[in-house]
C-alpha positions in Angstrom: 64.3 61.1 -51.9 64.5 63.9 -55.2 61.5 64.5 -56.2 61.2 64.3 -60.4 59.2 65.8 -62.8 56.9 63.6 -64.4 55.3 63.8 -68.1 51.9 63.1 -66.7 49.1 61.7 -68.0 46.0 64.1 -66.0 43.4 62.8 -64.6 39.7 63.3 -66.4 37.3 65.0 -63.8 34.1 63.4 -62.6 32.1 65.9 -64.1 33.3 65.1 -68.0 32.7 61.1 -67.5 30.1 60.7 -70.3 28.9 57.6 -68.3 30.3 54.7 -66.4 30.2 51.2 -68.3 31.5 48.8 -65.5 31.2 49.8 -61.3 33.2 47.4 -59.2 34.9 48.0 -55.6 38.8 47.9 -56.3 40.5 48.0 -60.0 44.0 46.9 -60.0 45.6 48.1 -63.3 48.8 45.1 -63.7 48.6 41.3 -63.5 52.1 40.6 -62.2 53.3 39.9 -58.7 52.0 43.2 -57.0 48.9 43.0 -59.2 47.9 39.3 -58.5 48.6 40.2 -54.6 46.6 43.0 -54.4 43.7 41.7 -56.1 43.7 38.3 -54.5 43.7 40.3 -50.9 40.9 42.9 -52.1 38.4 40.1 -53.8 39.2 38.2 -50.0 38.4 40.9 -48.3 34.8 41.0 -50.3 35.6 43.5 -51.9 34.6 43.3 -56.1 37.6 43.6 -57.9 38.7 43.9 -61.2 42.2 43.3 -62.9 43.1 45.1 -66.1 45.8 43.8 -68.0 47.3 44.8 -71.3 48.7 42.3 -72.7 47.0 38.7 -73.2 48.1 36.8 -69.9 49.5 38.1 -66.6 52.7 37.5 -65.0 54.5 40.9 -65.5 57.9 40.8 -65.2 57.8 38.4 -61.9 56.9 35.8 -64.4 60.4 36.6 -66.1 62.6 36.8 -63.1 65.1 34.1 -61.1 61.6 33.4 -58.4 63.7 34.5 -55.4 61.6 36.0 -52.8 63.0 38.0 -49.4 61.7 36.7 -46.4 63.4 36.3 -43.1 62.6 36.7 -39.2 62.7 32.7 -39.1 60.4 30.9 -42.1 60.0 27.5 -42.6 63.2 26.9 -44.8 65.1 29.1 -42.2 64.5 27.2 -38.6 64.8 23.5 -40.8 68.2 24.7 -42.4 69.3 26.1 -38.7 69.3 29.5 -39.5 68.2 31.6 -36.5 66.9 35.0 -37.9 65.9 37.4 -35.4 63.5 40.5 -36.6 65.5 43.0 -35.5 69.0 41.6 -37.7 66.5 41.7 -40.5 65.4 45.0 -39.9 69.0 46.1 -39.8 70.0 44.1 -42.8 66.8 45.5 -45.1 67.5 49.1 -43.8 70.8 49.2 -45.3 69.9 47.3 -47.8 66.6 49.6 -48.9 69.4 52.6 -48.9 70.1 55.7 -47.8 66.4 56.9 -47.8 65.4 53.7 -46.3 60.9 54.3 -45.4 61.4 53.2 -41.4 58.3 52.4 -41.3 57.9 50.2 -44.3 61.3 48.3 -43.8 59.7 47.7 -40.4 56.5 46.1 -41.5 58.3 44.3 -43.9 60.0 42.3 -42.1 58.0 42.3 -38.9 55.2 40.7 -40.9 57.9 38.7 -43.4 57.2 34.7 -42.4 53.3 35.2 -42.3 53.9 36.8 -45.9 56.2 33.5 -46.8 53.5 31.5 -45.3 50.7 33.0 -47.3 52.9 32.6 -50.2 52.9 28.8 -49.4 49.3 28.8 -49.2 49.0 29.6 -52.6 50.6 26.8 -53.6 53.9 27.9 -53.9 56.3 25.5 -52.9 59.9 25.9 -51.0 62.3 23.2 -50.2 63.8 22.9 -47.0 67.7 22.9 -48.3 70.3 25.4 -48.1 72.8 26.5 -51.0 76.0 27.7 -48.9 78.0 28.8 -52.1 77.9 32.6 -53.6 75.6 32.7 -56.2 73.1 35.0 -58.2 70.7 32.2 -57.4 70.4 28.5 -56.7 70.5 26.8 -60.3 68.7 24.0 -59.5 65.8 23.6 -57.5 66.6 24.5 -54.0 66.2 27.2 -51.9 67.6 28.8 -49.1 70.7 31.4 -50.1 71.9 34.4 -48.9 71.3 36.5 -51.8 72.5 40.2 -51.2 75.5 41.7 -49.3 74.6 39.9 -46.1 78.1 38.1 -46.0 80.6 41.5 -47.8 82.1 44.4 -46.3 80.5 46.6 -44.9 77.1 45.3 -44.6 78.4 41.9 -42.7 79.4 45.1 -39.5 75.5 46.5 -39.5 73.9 43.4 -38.7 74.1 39.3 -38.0 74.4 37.5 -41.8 71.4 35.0 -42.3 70.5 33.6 -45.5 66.7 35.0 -46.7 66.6 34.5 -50.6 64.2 32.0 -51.0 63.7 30.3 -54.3 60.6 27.9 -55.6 61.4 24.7 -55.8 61.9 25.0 -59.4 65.2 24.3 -61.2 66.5 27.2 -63.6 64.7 30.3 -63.5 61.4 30.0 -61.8 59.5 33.5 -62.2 57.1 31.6 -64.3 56.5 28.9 -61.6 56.4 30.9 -59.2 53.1 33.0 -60.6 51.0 30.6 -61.8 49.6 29.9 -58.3 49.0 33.8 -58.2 47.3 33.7 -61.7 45.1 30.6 -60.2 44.7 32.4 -56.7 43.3 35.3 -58.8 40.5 33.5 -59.9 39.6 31.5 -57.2 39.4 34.6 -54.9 36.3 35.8 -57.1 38.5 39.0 -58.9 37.7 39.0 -63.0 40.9 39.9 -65.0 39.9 42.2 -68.1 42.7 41.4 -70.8 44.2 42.9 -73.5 43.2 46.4 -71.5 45.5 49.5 -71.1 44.9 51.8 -68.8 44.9 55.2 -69.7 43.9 58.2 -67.2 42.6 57.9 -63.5 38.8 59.7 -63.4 39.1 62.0 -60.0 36.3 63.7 -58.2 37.0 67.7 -57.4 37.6 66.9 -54.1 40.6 65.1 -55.0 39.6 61.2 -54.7 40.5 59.0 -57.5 37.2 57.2 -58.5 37.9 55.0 -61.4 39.7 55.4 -64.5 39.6 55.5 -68.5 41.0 52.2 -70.4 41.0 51.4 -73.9 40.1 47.5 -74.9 40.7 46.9 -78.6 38.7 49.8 -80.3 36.7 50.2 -77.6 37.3 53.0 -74.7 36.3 52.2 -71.4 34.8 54.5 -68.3 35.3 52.2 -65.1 34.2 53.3 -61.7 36.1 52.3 -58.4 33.4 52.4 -55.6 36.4 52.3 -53.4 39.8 52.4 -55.1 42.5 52.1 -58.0 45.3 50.1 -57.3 48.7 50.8 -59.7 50.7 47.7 -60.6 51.7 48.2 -64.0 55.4 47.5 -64.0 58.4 50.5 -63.7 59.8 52.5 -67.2 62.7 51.0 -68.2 60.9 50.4 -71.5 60.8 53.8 -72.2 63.9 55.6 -73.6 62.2 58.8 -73.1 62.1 58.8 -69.6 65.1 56.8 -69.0 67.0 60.2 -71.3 65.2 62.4 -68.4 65.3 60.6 -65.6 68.2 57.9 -65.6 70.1 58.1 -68.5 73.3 56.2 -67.4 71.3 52.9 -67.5 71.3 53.2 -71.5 74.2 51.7 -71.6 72.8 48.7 -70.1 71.9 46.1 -72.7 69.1 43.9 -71.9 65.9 45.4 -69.8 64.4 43.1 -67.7 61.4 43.8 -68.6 58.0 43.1 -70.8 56.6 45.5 -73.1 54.3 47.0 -70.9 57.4 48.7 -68.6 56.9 51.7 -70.0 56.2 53.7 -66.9 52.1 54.3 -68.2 51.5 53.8 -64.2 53.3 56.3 -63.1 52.6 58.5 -65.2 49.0 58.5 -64.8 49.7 58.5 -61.5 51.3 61.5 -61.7 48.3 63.0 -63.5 46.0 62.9 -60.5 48.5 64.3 -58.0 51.0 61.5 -57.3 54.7 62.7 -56.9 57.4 60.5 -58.7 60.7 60.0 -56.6 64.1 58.0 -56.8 63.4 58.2 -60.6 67.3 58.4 -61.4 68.0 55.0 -59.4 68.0 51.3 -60.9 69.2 47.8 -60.8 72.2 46.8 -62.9 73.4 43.3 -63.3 76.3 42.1 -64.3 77.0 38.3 -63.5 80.5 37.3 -63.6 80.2 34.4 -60.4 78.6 31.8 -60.3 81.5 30.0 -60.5 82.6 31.5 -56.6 85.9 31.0 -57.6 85.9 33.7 -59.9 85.5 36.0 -56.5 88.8 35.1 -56.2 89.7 37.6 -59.1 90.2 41.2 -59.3 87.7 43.8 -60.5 90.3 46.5 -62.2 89.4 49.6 -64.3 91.1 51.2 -67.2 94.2 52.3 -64.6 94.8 48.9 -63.6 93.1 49.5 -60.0 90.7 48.0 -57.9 87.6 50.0 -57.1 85.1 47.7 -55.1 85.4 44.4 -53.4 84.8 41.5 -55.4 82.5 39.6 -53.2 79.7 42.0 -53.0 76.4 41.3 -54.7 76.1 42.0 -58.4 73.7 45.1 -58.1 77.1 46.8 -56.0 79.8 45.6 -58.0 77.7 46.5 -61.5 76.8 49.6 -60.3 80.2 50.4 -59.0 81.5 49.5 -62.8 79.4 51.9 -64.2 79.9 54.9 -62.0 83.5 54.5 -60.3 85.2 52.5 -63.8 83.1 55.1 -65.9 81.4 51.2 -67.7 85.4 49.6 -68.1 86.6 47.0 -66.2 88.1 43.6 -66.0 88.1 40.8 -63.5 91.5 39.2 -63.4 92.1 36.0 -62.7 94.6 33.1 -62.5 94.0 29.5 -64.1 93.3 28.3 -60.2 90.3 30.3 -59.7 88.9 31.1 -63.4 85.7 29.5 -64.6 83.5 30.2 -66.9 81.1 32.7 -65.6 77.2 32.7 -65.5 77.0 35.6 -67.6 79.2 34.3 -70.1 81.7 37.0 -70.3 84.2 37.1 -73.5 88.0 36.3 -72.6 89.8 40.2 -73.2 93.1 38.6 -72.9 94.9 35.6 -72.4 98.8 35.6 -70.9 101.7 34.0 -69.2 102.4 36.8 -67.0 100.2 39.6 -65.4 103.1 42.0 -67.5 101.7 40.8 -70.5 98.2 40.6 -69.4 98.4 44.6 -68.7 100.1 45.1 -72.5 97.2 43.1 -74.0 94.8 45.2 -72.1 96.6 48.6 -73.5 96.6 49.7 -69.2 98.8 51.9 -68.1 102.6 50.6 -67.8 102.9 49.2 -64.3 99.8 49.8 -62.7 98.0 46.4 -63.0 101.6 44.6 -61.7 101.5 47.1 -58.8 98.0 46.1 -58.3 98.3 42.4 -58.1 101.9 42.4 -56.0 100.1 44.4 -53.1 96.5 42.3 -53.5 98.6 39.3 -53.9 100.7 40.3 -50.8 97.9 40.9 -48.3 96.0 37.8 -49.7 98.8 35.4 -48.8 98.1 36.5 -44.9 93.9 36.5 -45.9 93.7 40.0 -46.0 92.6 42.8 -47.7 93.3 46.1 -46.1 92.0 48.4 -49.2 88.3 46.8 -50.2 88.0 43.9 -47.3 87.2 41.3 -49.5 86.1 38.2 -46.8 89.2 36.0 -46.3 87.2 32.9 -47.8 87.8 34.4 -51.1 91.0 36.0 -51.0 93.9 34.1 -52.8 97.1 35.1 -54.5 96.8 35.5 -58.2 99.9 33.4 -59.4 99.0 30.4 -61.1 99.4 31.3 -64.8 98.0 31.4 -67.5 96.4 35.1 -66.4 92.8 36.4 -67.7 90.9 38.9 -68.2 87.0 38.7 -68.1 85.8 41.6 -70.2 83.2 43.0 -68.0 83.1 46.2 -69.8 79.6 47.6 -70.5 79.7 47.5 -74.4 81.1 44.0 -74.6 79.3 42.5 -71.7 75.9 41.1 -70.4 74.1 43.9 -68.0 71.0 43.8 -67.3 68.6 46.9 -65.7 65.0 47.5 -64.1 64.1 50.6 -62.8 63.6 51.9 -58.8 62.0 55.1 -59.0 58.3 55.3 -59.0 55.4 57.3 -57.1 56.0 57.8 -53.3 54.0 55.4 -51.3 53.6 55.2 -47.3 54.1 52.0 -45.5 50.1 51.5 -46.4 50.4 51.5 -49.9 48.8 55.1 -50.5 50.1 57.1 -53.2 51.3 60.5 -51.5 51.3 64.2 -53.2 54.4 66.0 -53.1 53.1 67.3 -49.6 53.2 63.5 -48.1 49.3 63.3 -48.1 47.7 60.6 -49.5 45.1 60.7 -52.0 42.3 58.9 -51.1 41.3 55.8 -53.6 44.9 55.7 -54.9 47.1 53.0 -54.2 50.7 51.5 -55.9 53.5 48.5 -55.6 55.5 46.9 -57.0 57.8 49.0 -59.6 54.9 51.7 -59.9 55.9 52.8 -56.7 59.3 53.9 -55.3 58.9 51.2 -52.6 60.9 49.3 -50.6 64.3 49.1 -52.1 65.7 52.6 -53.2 69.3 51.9 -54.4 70.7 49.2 -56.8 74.2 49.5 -54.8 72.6 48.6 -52.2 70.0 45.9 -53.5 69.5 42.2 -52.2 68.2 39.9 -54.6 64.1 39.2 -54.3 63.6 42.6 -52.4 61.9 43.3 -55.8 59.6 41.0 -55.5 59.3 40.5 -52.3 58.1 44.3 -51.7 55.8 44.1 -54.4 53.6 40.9 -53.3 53.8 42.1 -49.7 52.8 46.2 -50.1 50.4 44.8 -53.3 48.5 42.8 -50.6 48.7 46.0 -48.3 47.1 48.2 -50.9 43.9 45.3 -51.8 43.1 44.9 -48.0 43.4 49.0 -47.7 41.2 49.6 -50.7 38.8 46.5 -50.1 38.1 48.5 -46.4 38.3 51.8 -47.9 34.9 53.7 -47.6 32.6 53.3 -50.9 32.1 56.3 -53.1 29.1 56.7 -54.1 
């Protein structure tokens, strides 16, 4: 992965603390899903932990999202829907789907350790039905569960390994972020850590010898030395919040135009990070969203660019096919469809055109004379014998486009609905250490969820609940590590 330069926020030395006025074993700076994680693991572990938080509640982000989780290797919801899941397909499946720079070793604990991670979930009084959604969808609208919610099922990632459903939603109807976290809020509590609100970190404290040992936080008016007997733990959300770095680092997602996000995404975690040593990576990568299915039937459309041509098959997950609008249709792009397949999409996307004929359709469109007929006679050719030489679109959504009227779904990124989060974030092993730019850890540092560049490295590539799936599961790695870590004194 590219290593980035980082605006840093450096680390105070031991030796200019004026005096410590709280010691506790662990801090975790973020109360969201990786935050909550980690600290209920560390306070578990006996470890005495504290949870900084800047704005008035926790939650994060999770508490914003869909809910949907990534497990596999044969949960609960899995065996009951009959859905065999082997480790090793999962492996396969969250290799690819991690990308390019996929971290072996974490992919492979990941899902090794995947349904004791959805149990614990469970135990926290999370609940998951036992039903299965079998139509394409961002996520199950109501309240069930079981869905396969990446590429699992589209070309090519159906050749690398055996398809199995592992987006797991609570039982929760609509978007259940919220529902899912209060049980980690609760857990928090009950597992003895003390959540400090209204508290933004500000600079790790580090000892000469290189160990992080605490860290400065402002509360109100009030600034705040903390010491970390044992270690720091980052949680504090990625930097899509923050133009500035998205200019530097990433700076065609500006174009996108709603950040999934809270306030406090403005990459303070990495940065200070970066101040006692950490090295940023994958900070030009993100998530882009772009929802024009549910309905499925709309799969059976046509992506098509500003020539008229396809550029990505239409049934892939919305991360590929958004991020393929951006960077092969330079942000310009329509689906086409027929009045057989069209409905109205979950992203709500405005109606470009309206015609009789895919002719007039392309003169409404001001494309290229020709080029979007040519397109649709060939697609419309190789779809009548469930085909699709070009893009291999799966046959179950493959139709010919000839039952006028013809649209155009204006999935352009100025008139559209895209939504982004960020991927890049401090390197991290598959123990939850933050690494230098040599790959050694520093002792006492630790990072998940979007602090670090974890689990999933590439939005093409992205299955939905990888997100938060990597930052409970390396969030509980990094409170068990610290809790166990050798006290400082």
């Amino acid at each position: 992965m590219p290593e980035a330069r980082v605006e840093s926020t450096r680390a105070l030395r031991i030796e200019a603390v004026p005096g410590f006025d709280r010691e506790v074993d662990v801090i975790v700076v973020g109360h969201g899903g990786a935050g909550a994680s980690a600290a209920i693991e560390a306070a578990r572990a006996g470890a005495d932990t504290l949870v900084i938080e800047r704005m008035t509640r926790g939650g994060g982000t999770t508490a914003l999202s869909t809910g949907v989780v990534y497990f596999g290797g044969g949960t609960r919801v899995q065996k009951a829907c009959g859905f065999d899941d082997p480790v090793d397909e999962m492996i396969k499946a969250v290799r690819v789907a991690a990308g390019a720079h996929a971290d072996e070793a974490k992919v492979r604990r990941f899902c090794g350790e995947s349904v004791e991670h959805f149990d614990w979930i469970c135990d926290l009084g999370v609940e998951f039905k036992d039903s299965y959604v079998a139509e394409k969808t961002t996520h199950p609208l109501d309240d069930n569960c079981l869905f396969y919610s990446g590429n699992e099922l589209a070309y090519p990632f159906a050749d690398a390994a055996a398809p199995s459903p592992r987006g797991h939603k609570p039982a929760h109807p609509g978007e259940a972020g919220g529902f899912l976290m209060e049980p980690f809020l609760k857990s928090t509590e009950t597992a003895g850590a003390r959540v400090l609100t209204d508290c933004r970190a500000e600079r790790l404290i580090q000892h000469e010898d290189g160990r992080v040992v605490g860290l400065v936080a402002r509360r109100n008016d009030e600034r705040l030395h903390l010491k970390a007997r044992r270690g720091v733990i980052l949680c504090a959300g990625g930097f899509v919040e923050n133009e500035t770095m998205l200019r530097q680092h990433a700076p065609h997602l500006l174009q996108c135009n709603y950040k999934c996000s809270t306030p406090g995404d403005d990459g303070l975690g990495i940065r200070i990070g970066a101040g006692a040593g950490g090295n940023p990576v994958n900070m030009h990568e993100g998530l882009v969203l772009n929802a024009y299915y549910p309905p499925a039937s709309n799969l059976k459309g046509i992506l098509v660019d500003r020539n008229g041509q396809r550029f990505i098959n239409e049934d892939a997950y919305i991360g590929r096919t958004s991020d393929a609008i951006i960077t092969r249709a330079d942000g310009r792009a329509w689906l086409v469809v027929d009045d057989e397949c069209y409905g109205r999409s979950q992203g709500f996307h405005k109606l470009a055109a309206v015609e009789e004929s895919i002719e007039g359709l392309e003169r409404a469109l001001g494309l290229p004379e020709g080029r979007l007929v040519a397109t649709v006679a060939s697609y419309n050719t190789h779809a009548a014998r469930g085909e699709d030489p070009t893009f291999h679109k799966a046959p179950e959504h493959l139709k010919p486009l000839s039952s006028p009227p013809f649209a155009a779904l204006d999935c352009c990124t100025s008139n559209s609905f895209y939504g982004v989060l960020t991927l890049g974030g401090l390197a991290t092993d598959a123990e939850s250490r933050v690494l230098t730019s040599e790959q050694q850890p520093i002792v006492g540092l630790y990072a998940a969820g979007r602090n670090a560049a974890g689990l999933c490295l590439e939005g093409r590539t992205y299955a939905s609940g990888l997100s938060i799936g990597d930052a409970t599961f390396f969030g509980r790695v990094a409170g068990r590590n610290a809790a166990a870590l050798a006290p400082w004194k």
